[in-house]
LUMTOR-509289 format. One record per residue: residue in three letters; x, y, z of N, C-alpha, C, O in turn. Coordinates in steps of 0.05 Angstrom, whole numbers, plus 5000, padded with zeros to 4 digits. Layout:
N
ALAXYZXYZXYZXYZ ...
//
This chain:
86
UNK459320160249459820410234457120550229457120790223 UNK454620380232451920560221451120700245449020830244 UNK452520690269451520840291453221040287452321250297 UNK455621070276456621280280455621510254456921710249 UNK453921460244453221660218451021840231450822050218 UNK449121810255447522050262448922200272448122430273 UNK451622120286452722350302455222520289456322730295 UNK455522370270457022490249455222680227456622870221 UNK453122700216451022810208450623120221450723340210 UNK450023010254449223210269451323380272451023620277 UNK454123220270457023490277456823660256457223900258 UNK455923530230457023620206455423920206456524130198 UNK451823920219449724040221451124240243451824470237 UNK451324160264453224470275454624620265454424860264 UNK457224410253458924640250458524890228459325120226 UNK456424700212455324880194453225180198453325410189 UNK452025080212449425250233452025450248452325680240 UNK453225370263455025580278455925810261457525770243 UNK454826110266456426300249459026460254459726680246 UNK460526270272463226360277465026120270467326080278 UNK463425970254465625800244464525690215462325600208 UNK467325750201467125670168466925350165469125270157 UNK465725200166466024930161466524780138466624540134 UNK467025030119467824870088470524650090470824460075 UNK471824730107474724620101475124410130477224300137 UNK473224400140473524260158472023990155469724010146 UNK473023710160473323490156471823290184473023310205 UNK469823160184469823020208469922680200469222600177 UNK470922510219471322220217470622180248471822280267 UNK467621950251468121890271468021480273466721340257 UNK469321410291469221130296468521100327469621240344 UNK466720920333466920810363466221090373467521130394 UNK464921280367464921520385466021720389465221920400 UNK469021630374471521780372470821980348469721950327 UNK471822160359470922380333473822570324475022700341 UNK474622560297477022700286477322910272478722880253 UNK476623120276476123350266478923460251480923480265 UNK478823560216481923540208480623820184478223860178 UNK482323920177482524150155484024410161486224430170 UNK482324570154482724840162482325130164481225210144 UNK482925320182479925460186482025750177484125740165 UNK481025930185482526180182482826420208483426660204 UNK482226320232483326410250483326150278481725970280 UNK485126200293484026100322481826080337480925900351 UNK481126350330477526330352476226020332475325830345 UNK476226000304474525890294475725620302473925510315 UNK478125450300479725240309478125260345476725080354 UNK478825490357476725380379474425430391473825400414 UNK473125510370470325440371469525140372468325040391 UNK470225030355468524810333469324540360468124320357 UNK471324560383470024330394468624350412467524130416 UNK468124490425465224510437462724460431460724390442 UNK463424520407460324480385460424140385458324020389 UNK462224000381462323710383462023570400460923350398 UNK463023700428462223610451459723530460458823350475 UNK458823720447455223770458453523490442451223440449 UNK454623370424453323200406453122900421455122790427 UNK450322780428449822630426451722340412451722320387 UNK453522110432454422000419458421990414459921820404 UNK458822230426461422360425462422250441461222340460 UNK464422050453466621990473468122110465466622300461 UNK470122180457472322320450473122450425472822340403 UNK474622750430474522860406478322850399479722930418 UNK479422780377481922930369481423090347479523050331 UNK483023270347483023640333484823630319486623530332 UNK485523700297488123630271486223850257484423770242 UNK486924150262484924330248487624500240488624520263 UNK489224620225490924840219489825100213488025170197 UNK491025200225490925510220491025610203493325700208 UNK490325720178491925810163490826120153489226170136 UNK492526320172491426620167491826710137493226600121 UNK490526880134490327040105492527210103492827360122 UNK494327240082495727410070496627580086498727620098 UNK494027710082493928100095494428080129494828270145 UNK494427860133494127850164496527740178497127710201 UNK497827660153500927530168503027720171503127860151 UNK504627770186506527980187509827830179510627640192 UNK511227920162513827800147515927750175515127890193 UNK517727630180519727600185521227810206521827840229 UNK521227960177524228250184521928490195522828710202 UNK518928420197517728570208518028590239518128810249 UNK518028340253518328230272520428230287520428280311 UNK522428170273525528260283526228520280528628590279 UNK524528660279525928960272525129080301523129050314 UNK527829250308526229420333524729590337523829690316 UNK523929680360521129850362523030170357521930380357 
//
């Protein structure tokens, strides 16, 4: 487990450094190399941003992604918006 703390360190240091991705709510666990990336961001680009940025890290065999979406308010459109015709 003490090998996996520089490369866990260093994810933590990207995703942070990256300015297209919020890393407050985002979570990393790595074991054996395996790296688990879990929280949540507030758009898609940012969910796929952030594994690339992992990839690149020193130490990484494999990444799983458990990141949710979760858009803002103003940006979700209702229901009966959607079903209504043009």
């Amino acid at each position: 487990m003490i090998d996996d703390m520089r490369p866990r360190q260093d994810i933590l240091n990207e995703l942070e450094y990256k300015p297209t991705i919020d890393a407050a709510n985002i979570g990393v666990i790595i074991e054996d190399g395996i790296v688990t990336l879990m929280g949540h961001v507030l758009s898609y680009a940012e969910k796929h941003a952030a594994e690339p940025v992992v990839q690149r890290i020193k130490g990484v065999r494999a990444i799983a992604e458990d990141i949710e979406v979760r858009l803002p308010e103003h940006r979700k459109t209702a229901d009966d918006e959607i079903a209504s015709p043009s």
